[in-house]
Backbone bond lengths (Angstrom), bond angles and torsions (degrees), N, CA, C in turn:
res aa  C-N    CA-C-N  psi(-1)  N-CA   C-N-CA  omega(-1)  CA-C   N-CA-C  phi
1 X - - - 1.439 - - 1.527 108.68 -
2 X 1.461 130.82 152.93 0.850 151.63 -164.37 1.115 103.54 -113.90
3 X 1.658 109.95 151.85 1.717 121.66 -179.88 1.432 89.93 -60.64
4 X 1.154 115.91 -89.22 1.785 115.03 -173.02 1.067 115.80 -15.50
5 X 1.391 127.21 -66.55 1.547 155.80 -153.77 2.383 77.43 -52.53
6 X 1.476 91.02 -78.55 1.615 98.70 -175.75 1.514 120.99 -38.77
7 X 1.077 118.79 -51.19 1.448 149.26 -176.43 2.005 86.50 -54.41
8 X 0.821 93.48 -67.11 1.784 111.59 -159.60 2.113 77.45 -46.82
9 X 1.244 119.35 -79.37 1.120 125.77 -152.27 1.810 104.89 -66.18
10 X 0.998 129.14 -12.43 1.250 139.25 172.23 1.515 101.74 -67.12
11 X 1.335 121.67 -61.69 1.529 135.35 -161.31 1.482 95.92 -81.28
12 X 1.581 121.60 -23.83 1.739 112.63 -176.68 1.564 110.99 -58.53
13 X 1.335 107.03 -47.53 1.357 118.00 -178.24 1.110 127.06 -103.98
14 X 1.214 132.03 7.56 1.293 144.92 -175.33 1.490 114.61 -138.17
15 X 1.157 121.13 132.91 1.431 106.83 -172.71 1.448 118.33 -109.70
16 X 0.823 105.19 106.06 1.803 121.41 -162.54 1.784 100.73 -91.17
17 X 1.626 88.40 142.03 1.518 94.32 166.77 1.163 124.62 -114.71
18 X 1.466 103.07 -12.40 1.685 122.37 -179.41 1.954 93.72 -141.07
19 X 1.183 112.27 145.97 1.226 105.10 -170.81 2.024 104.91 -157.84
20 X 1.189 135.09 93.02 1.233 101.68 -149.47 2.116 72.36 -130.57
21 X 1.387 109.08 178.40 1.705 97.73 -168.99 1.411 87.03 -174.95
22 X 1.937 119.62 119.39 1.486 100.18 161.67 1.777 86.27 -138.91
23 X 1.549 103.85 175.26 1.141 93.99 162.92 2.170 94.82 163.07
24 X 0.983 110.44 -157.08 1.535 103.68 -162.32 1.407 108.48 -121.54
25 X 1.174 130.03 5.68 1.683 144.24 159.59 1.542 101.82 125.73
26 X 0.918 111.08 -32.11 1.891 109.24 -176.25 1.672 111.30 -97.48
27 X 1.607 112.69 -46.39 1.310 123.98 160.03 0.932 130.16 -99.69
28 X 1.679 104.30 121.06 1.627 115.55 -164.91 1.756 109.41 -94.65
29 X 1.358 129.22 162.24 1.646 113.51 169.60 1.839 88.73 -163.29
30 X 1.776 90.83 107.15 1.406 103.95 167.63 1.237 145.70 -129.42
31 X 1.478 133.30 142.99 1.400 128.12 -169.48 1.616 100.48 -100.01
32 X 1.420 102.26 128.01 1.640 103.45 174.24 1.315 111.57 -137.53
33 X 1.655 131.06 129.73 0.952 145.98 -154.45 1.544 88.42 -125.09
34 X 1.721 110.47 110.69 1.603 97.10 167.31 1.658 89.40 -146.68
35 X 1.693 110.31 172.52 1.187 106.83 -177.70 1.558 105.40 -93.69
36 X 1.261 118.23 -1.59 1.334 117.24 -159.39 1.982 89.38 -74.19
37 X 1.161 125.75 -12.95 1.143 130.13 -161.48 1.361 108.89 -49.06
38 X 2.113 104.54 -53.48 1.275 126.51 -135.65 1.734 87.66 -56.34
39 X 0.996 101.68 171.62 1.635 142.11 -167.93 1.689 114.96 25.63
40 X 1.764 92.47 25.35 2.082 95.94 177.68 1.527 111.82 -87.24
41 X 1.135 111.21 161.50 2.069 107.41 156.59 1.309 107.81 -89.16
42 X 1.328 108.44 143.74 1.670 125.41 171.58 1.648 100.44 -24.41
43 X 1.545 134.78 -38.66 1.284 112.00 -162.90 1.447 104.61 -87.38
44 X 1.311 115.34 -13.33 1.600 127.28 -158.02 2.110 90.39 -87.82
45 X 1.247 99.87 -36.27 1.643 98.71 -176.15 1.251 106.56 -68.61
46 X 1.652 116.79 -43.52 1.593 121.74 -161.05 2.070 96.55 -75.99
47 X 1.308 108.06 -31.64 1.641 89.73 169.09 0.890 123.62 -87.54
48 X 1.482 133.43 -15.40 1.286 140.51 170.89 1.957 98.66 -42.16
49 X 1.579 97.71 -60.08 1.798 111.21 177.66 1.303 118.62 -42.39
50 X 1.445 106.13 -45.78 1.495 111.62 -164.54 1.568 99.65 -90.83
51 X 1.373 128.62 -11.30 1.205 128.29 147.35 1.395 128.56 -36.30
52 X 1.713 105.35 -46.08 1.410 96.13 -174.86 1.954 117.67 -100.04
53 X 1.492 93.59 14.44 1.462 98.22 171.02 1.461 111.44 -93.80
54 X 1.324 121.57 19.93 1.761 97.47 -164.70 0.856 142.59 -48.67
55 X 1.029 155.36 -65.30 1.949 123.13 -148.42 1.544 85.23 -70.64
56 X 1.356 114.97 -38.24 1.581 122.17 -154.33 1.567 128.08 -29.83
57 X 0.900 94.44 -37.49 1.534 114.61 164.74 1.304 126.39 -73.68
58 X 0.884 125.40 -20.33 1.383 137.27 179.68 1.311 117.82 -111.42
59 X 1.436 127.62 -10.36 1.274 134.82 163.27 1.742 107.80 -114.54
60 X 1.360 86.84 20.94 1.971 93.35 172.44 1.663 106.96 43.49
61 X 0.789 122.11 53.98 1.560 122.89 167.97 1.873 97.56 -118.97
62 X 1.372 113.59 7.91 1.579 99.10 162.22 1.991 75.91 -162.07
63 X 1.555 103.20 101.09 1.559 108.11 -174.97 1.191 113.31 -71.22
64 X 1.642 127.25 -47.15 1.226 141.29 -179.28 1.596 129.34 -125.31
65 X 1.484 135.27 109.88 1.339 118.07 178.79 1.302 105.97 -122.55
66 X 1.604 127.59 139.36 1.534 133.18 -168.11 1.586 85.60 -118.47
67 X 1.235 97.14 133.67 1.787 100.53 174.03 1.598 117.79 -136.56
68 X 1.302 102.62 151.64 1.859 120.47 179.37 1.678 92.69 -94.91
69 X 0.983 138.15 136.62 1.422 126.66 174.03 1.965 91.82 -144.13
70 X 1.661 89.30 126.87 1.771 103.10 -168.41 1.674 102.88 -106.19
71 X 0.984 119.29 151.00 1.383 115.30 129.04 1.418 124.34 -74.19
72 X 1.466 129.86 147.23 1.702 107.29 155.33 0.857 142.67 -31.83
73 X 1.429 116.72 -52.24 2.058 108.88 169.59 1.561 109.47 -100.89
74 X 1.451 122.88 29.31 1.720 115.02 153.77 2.041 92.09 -88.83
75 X 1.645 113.22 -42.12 1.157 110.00 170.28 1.268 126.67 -40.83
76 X 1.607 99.34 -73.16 1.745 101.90 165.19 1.544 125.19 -17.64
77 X 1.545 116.92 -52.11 1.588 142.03 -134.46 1.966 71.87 -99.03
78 X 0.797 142.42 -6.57 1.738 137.78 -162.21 1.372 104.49 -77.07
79 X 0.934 149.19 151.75 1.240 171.14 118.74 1.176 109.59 -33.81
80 X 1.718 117.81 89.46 1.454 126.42 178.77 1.600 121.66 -90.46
């Protein structure tokens, strides 16, 4: 899978406002800014993510993803 390819399927189902993704085809490392975040815990955001990869993960066609997961104004509040 491809950054794009990932990227593309991240933003299909998830609605990102900031969305940024690099990594070397097996290890993924991403920042995602969505509103769907507001009032989740870090574990509730990171499955929300891995929600929109399915089978993918489990048939290792995306082996590893490390993620930043924002609200809009924890984003905002960032140190640019």
């Amino acid at each position: 899978m491809t950054a794009e390819e990932l990227k593309q399927l991240i933003a299909s189902h998830l609605p990102c406002e900031h969305l940024e993704l690099s990594g070397d085809g097996r290890h993924w490392y991403a920042t995602i800014v969505s509103g769907e975040f507001e009032g989740r815990r870090l574990i509730q955001r990171h499955q929300r993510v891995y929600a929109t990869l399915g089978q993918k993960m489990h048939t290792d066609e995306v082996h590893a993803l490390s993620m930043k997961t924002y609200t809009p104004a924890e984003w905002a509040a960032q140190p640019k």
